[in-house]
C-alpha positions as CSV (number, residue, x, y, z in Angstrom):
1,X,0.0,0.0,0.0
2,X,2.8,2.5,0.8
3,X,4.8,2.1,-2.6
4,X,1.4,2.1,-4.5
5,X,1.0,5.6,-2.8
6,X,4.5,6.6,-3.0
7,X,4.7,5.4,-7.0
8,X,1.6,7.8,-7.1
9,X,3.1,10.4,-5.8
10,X,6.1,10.4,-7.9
11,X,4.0,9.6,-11.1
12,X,2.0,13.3,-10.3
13,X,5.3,15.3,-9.3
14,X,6.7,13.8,-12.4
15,X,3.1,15.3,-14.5
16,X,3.5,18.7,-12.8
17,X,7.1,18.6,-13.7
18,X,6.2,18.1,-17.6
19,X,3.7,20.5,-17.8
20,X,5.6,23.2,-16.2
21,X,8.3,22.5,-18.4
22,X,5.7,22.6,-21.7
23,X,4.1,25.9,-20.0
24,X,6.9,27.9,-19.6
25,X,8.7,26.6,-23.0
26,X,5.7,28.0,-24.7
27,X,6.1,31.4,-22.5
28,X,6.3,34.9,-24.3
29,X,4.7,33.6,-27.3
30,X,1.5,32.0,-26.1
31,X,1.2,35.6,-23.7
32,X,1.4,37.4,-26.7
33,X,-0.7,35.2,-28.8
34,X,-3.3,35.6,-25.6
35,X,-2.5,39.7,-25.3
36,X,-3.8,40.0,-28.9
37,X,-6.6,37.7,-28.7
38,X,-7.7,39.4,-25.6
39,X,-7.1,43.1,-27.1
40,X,-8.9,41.7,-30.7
41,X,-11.8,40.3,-28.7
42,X,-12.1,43.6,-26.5
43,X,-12.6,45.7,-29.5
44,X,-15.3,43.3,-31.0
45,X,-16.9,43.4,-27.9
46,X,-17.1,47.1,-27.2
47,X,-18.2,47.6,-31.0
48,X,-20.7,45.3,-30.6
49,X,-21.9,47.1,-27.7
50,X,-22.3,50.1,-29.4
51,X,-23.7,48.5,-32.2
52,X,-26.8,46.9,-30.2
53,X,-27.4,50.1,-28.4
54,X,-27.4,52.1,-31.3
55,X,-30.1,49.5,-33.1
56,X,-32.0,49.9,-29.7
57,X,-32.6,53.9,-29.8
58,X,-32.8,53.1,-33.5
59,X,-36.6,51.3,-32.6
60,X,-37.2,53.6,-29.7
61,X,-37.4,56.0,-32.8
62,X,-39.4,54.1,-34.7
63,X,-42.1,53.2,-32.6
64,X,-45.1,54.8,-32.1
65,X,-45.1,56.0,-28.5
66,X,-41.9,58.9,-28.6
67,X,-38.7,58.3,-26.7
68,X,-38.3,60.6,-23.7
69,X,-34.9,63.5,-24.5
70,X,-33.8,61.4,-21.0
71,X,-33.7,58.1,-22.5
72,X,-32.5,59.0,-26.2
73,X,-29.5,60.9,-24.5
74,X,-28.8,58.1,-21.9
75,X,-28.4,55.4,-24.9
76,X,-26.8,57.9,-27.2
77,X,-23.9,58.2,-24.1
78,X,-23.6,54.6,-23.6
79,X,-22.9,54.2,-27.4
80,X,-20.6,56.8,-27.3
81,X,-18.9,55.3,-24.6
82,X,-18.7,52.0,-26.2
83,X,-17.1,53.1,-29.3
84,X,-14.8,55.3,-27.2
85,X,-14.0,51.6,-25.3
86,X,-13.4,50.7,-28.6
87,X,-10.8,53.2,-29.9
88,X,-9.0,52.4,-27.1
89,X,-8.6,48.9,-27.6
90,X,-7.7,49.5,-30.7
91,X,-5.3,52.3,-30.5
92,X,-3.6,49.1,-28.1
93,X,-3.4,46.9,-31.0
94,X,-2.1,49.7,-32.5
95,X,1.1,50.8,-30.4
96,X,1.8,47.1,-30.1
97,X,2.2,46.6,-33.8
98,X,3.9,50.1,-35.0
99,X,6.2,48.4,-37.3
100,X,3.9,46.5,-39.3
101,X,2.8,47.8,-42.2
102,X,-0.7,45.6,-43.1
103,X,-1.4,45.9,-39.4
104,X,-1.7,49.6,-39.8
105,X,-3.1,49.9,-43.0
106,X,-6.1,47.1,-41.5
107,X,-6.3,49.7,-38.7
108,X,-6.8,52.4,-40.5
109,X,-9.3,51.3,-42.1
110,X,-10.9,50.0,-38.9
111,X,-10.4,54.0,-37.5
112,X,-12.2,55.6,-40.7
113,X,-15.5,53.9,-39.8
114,X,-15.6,54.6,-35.8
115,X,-14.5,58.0,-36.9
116,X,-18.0,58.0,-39.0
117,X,-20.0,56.6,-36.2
118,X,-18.3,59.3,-33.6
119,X,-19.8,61.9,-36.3
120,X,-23.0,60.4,-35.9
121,X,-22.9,60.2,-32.9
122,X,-22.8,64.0,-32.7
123,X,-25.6,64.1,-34.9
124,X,-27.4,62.0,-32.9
125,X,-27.0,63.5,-29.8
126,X,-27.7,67.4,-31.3
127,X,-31.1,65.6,-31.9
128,X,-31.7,64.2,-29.1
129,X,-31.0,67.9,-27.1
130,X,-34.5,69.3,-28.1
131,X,-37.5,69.3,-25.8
132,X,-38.8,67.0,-28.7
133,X,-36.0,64.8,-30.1
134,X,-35.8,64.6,-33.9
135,X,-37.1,61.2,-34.4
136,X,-36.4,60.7,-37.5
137,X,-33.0,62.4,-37.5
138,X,-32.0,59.8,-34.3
139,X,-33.5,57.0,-36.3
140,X,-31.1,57.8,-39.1
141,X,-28.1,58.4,-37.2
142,X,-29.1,55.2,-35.1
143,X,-28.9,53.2,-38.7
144,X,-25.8,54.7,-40.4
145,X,-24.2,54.2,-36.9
146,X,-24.9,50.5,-37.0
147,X,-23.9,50.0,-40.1
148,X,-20.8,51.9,-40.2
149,X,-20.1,49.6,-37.2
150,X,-20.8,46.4,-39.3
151,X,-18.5,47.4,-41.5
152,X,-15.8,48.2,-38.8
153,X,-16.6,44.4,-37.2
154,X,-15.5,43.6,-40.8
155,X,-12.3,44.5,-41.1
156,X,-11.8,44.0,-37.5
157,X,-12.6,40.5,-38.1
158,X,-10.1,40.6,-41.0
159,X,-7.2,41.9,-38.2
160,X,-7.9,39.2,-36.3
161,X,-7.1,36.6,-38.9
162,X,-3.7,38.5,-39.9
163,X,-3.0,37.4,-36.0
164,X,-4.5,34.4,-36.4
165,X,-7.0,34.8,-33.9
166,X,-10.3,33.3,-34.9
167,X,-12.2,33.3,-31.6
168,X,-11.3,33.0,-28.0
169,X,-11.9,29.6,-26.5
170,X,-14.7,29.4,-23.5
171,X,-13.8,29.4,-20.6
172,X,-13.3,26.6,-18.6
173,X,-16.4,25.3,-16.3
174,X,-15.6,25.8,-12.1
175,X,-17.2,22.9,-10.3
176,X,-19.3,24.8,-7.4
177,X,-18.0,23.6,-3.7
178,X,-21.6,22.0,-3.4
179,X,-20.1,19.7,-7.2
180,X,-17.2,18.8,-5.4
181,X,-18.6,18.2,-2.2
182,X,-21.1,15.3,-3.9
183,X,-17.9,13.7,-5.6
C-alpha cells in the first residue's frame, strides 16, 4: 500500500514537472498570442456594444409611442462610450504593432468607420438635445451608426485573422464547492 502511494506520488510530481516545463517553453509567445486575442476580442466586444445600443434607440425612434430626451440621450452616451471603449482597444493593437505595415493599414481602415460613427454620434446627440428629439434624424443616425459599425466588425474580423485569432476559447467550467462536495 505505501509504494502504491508513493509510485503515485512520484507519477504526479513527475506530470507537474512536464507541464511546467511545456508551460513555460511556450512562455512569451502563447502571452502574446493571448495579449492580442484578448485586445482583438475587446474591440469586438465594445463595438458590438455600441452596435446593439445604437439599433435599440434606432426602434425607440421608430415606434409609435416617442422616446423621452432622457432616454434617447442616456443610450446615445452609452454608445458613445462604447465606441470610445473601442478606440481604445484599438489604438492598443495599435502601439503594439507600429512596425507592421498591413497591421496599420487594417487599422486604418478599422479608424475611418468609428471616426464616421463618432460623427454620428454627434448628430445624434444634437437631436436628441431638443424638448422634442428629432425622431427621424436619431432614427437615421441610429442606422448609419450600425452599419458603419458592421463594416468596422469587418475589417476587424479581418485583423484578427492576420494574428491568427479566430475566436477565444470558453472558458473553462468551475465545479461549485456543493459539485465537489457530492464527488
Amino acid at each position: 500500500m505505501f509504494m502504491l502511494t508513493l509510485k503515485s506520488i512520484a507519477i504526479a510530481t513527475l506530470f507537474v514537472t512536464a507541464t511546467n516545463q511545456m508551460t513555460l517553453a511556450q512562455g512569451p509567445s502563447r502571452i502574446k498570442v493571448l495579449g492580442e486575442a484578448m485586445q482583438g476580442h475587446e474591440l469586438v466586444i465594445y463595438q458590438r456594444h455600441g452596435q446593439e445600443k445604437a439599433q435599440i434607440l434606432y426602434y425607440h425612434s421608430q415606434a409609435t409611442e416617442p422616446i423621452s430626451a432622457a432616454d434617447a440621450k442616456e443610450l446615445v452616451t452609452a454608445i458613445r462610450k462604447d465606441l470610445k471603449a473601442a478606440d481604445f482597444a484599438l489604438a492598443k493593437i495599435k502601439t503594439h504593432h507600429d512596425q507592421d505595415t498591413e497591421v496599420q493599414k487594417q487599422i486604418v481602415l478599422i479608424e475611418k468607420h468609428l471616426a464616421k460613427t463618432h460623427e454620428e454620434c454627434n448628430l445624434c446627440e444634437h437631436a436628441c438635445s431638443k424638448d422634442a428629439p428629432d425622431r427621424i434624424v436619431i432614427g437615421d443616425c441610429c442606422s448609419r451608426i450600425w452599419h458603419e459599425v458592421e463594416a468596422a466588425q469587418y475589417e476587424t474580423k479581418k485583423l484578427l485573422r492576420m494574428f491568427k485569432i479566430v475566436r477565444l476559447e470558453p472558458p473553462k467550467r468551475v465545479e461549485s464547492k456543493a459539485q465537489a462536495a457530492a464527488r
